[in-house]
VMD Tcl script that draws the C-alpha trace (Angstrom):
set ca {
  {89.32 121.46 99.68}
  {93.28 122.23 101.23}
  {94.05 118.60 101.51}
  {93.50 114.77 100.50}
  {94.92 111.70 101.17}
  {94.98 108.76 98.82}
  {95.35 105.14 100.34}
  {98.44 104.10 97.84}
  {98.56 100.50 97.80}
  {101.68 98.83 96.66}
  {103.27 95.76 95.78}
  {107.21 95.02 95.13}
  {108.01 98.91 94.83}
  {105.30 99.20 91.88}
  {101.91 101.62 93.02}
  {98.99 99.92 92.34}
  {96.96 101.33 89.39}
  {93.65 102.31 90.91}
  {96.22 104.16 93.65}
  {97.71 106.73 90.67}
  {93.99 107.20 89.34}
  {92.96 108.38 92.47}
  {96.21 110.56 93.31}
  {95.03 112.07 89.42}
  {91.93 113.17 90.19}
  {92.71 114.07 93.96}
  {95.21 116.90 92.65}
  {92.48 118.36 90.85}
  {90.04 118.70 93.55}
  {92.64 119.70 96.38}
  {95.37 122.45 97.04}
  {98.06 119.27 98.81}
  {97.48 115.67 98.10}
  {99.66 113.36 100.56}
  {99.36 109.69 99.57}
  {99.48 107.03 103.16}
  {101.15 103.62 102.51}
  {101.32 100.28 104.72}
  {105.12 99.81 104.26}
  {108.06 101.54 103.25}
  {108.15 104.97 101.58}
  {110.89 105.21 99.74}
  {110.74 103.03 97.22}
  {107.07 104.38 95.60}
  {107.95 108.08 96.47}
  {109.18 108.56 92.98}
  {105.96 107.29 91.34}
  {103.73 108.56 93.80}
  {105.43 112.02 93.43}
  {105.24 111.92 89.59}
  {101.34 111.68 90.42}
  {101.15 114.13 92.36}
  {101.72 113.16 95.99}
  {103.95 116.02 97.93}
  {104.33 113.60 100.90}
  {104.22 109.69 101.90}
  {102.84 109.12 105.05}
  {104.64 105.59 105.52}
  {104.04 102.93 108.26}
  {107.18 101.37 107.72}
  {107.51 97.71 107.05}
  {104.86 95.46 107.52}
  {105.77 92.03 106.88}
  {103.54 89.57 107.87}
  {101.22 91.72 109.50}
  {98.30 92.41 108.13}
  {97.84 95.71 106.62}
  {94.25 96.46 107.68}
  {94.46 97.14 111.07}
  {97.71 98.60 110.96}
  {97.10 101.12 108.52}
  {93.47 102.39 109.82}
  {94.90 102.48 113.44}
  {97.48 104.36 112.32}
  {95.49 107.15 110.05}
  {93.31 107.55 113.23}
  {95.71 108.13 115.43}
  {96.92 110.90 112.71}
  {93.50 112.64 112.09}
  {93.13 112.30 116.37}
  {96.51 114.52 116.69}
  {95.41 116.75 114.44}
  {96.11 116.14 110.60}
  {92.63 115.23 109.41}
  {92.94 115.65 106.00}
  {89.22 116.92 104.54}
  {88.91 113.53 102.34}
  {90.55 110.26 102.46}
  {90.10 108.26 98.91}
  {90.22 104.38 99.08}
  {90.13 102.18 95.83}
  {87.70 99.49 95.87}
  {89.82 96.73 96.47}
  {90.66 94.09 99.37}
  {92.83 96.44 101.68}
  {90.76 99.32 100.73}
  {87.44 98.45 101.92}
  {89.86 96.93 104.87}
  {91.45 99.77 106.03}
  {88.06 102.15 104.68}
  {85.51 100.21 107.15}
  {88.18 99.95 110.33}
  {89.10 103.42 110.24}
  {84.96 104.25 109.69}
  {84.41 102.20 112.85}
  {87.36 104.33 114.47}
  {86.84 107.70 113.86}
  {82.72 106.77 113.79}
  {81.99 108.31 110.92}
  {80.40 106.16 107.29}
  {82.07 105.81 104.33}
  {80.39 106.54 100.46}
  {81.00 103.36 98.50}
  {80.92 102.41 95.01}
  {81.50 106.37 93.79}
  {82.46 106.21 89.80}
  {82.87 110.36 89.98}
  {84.35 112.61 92.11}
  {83.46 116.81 92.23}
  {83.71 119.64 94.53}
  {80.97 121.50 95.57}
  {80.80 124.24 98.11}
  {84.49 123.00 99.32}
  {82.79 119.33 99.85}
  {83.56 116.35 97.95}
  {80.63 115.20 95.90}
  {80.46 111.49 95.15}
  {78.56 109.89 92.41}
  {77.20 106.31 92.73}
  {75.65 103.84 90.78}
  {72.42 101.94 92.38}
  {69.61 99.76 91.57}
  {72.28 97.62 89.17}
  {74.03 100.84 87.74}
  {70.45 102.11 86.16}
  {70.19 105.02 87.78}
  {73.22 107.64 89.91}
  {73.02 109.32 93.12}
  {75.00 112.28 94.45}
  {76.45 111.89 98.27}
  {78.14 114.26 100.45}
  {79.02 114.58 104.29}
  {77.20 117.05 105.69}
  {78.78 117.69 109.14}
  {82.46 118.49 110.00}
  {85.71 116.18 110.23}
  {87.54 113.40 107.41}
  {85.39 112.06 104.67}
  {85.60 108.35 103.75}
  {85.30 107.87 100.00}
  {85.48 104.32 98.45}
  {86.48 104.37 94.44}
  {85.92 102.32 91.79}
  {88.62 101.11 89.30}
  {89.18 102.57 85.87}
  {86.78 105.61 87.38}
  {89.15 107.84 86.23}
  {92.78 107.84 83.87}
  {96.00 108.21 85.55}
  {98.36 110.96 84.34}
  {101.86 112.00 85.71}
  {101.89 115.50 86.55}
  {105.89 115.84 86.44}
  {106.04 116.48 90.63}
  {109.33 115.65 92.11}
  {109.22 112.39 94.63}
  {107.49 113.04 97.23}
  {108.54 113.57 101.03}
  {108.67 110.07 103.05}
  {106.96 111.32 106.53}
  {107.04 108.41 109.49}
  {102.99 107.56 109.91}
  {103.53 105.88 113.76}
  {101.05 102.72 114.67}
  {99.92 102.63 118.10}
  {99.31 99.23 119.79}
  {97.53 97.32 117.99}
  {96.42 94.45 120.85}
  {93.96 91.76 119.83}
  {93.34 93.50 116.28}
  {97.23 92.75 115.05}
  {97.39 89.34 116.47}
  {96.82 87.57 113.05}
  {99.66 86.89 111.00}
  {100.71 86.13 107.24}
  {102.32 83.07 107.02}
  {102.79 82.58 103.44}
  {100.95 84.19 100.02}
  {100.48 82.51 97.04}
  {100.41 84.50 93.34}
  {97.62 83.29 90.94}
  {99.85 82.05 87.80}
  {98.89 83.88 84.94}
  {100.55 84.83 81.19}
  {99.58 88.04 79.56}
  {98.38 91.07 80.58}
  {96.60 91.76 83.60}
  {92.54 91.67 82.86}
  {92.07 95.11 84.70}
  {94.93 96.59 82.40}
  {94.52 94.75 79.12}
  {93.98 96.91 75.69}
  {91.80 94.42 74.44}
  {89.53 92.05 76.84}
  {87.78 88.94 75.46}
  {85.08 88.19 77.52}
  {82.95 84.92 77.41}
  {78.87 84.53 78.67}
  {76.36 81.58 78.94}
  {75.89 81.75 75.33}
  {79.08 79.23 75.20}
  {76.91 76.66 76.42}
  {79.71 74.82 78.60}
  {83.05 75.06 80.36}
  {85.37 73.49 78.01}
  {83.92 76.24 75.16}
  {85.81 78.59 77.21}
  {89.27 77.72 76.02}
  {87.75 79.59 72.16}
  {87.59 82.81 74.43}
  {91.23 82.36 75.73}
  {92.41 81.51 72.17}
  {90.63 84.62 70.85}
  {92.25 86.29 73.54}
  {95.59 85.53 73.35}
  {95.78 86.16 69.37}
  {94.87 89.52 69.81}
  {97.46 90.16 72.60}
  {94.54 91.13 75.14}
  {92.84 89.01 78.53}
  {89.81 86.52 78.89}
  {87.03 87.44 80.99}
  {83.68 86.51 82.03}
  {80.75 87.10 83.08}
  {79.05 86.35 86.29}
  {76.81 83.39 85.17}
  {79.68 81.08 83.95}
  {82.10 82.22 86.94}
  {78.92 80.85 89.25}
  {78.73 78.39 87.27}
  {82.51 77.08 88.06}
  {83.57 77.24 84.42}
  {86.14 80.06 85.22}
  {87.70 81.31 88.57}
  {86.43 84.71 89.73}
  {89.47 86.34 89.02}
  {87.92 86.39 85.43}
  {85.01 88.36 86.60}
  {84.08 91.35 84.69}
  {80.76 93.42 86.13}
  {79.50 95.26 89.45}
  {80.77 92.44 91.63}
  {84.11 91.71 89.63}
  {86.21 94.04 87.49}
  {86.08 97.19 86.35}
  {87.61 97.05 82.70}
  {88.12 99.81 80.13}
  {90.33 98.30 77.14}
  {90.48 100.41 74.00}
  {88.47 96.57 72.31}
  {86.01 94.70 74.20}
  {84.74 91.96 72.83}
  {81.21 90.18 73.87}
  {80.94 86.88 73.04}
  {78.10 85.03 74.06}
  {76.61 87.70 76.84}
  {73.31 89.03 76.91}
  {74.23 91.88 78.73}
  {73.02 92.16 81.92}
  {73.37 95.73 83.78}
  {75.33 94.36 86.29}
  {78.06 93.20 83.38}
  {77.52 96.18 81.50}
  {78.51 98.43 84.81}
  {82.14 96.62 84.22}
  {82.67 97.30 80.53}
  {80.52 99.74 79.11}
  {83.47 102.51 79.62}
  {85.32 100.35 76.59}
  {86.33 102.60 73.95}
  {85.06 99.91 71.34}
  {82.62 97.60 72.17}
  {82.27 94.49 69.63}
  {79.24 92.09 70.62}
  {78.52 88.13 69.46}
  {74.96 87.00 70.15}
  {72.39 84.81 68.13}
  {69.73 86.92 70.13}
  {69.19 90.28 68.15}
  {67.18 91.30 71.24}
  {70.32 91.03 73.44}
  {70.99 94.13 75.76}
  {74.42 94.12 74.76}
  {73.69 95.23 71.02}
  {72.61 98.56 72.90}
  {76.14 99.74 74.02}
  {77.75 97.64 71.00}
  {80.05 99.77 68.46}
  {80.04 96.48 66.40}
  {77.16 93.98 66.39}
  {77.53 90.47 65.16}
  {74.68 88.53 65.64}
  {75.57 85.02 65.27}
  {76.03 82.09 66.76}
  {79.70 81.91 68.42}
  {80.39 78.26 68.03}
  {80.46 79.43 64.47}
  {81.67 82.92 64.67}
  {84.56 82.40 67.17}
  {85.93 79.52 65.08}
  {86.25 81.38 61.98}
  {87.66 84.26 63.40}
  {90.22 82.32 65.99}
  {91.10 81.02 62.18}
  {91.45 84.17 60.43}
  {93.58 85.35 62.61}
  {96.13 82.16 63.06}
  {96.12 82.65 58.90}
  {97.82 86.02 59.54}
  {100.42 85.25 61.62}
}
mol new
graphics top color blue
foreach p $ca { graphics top sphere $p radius 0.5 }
foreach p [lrange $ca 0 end-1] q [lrange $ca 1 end] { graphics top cylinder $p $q radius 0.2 }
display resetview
């Protein structure tokens, strides 16, 4: 494939990390990969260079607009005057399934969702996709002519600098919008949060309905903390209220790949297991020894984790 565009989504001059997997894996599959942004240019087109991006295809600033229909009205009009790229690669985020299902509806063509692999074949962009709960994969590709619509998960692939220079800023006009940019952000408010990010973390404790209630949570966060990594969850206690769904690790939350993942209290449902099972260690805490989660487990402790967690949280407060 000659070229690909990545969505780059970015956030006080930092590139968003599913953005720099995708501009990773796009320079492998294409001869030019140009990266489009809803804002300015020149502050990411060092990173997004280093990543491989030779150009920035910039809207210019955006404030208080919404990014959605600025961005998809403005790739349209691109690919319409004649710069269809072969592929356009969205991460599987808010503004990417945004801007992804606008520009679909504009340029009336789908979009392949929920792809955890990307490979050429036959200068076409396969994409691989998890279905019935991540048990079995499917290969899609477009079969007629014109820009394919690709939708990635996070952590599908590892981000690596390729050494490029910063790449070109290039003016990306938006037409009138009319109706479609009336709304307007009128103020945004950051979830406060200490430690690393639960999508980046090296080590992710996550907690399950084993736990029995809400306020058993705060052992996960203590476990968590200790060992310098994130709390998350799983589904059942985030429906349950106990934690907010920013916790969420599985199909319908986060993607997470920490080098330590620890289980405790999760039976291991395939939709959870979609969200962790690329952990390079897996350590699991469940009084069932039929649990699920013992099958993708480097490390099984089968236990109960008001007992386990307790003397571990203390073990570890003994060494400082």
């Amino acid at each position: 494939m000659d070229t690909i565009w990545v969505l780059a989504e970015a956030s006080g001059g930092k590139v968003a990390s599913i953005s720099l997997e995708l501009l990773t894996r796009a320079r492998e599959l294409a001869g030019t990969v140009e990266a489009v942004v809803g804002g300015e240019g020149e502050p990411v087109a060092a990173e997004l260079g280093a990543h491989g991006a030779t150009t920035v295809h910039a809207t210019g600033d955006l404030e208080g607009r919404l990014a959605g229909p600025a961005v998809a009205s403005a790739i349209a009009a691109a690919v319409a005057g004649g710069a269809a790229p072969g592929a356009i690669l969205f991460g599987t985020t808010y503004d990417g399934r945004d801007v992804a299902g606008r520009l679909s509806a504009k340029l009336g063509v789908p979009v392949i969702t929920n792809i955890v692999e990307l490979e050429q074949s036959d200068a076409t962009l396969v994409g691989t996709e998890p279905v019935f709960g991540g048990t079995v994969n499917v290969s899609t590709r477009f079969s007629g002519p014109g820009t394919g619509l690709y939708l990635v998960r996070p952590k599908s692939f590892t981000a690596e600098q390729s050494g490029g220079a910063p790449a070109a800023v290039s003016a990306l006009a938006v037409p009138e919008l009319g109706a479609t940019g009336a709304a307007r952000v009128v103020d945004r408010y950051a979830e406060e949060a200490t430690g690393p990010k639960l999508d980046e973390a090296g080590v992710v404790v996550s907690g399950g309905r084993g736990l029995g209630d809400a306020e058993k949570y705060s052992m996960i966060e203590d476990l968590a903390r200790l060992l310098g990594g994130a709390a998350g969850a799983s589904r059942a206690i985030v429906d349950a209220g106990w934690v907010p769904y920013s916790h969420q690790v599985g199909q319908t939350g986060k993607v997470v790949k920490p080098d330590v993942y620890v289980a405790c209290g999760i039976s291991g449902a395939t939709q959870h297991m979609v969200g962790m099972k690329g952990s390079k260690h897996i350590i699991a805490i469940n009084k069932d020894t039929e649990a699920p989660i013992f099958g993708i487990a480097d490390l099984g402790v089968v236990g109960d984790v008001h007992k386990v967690l307790p003397k571990l949280i203390e073990a570890l407060q003994a060494r400082g």
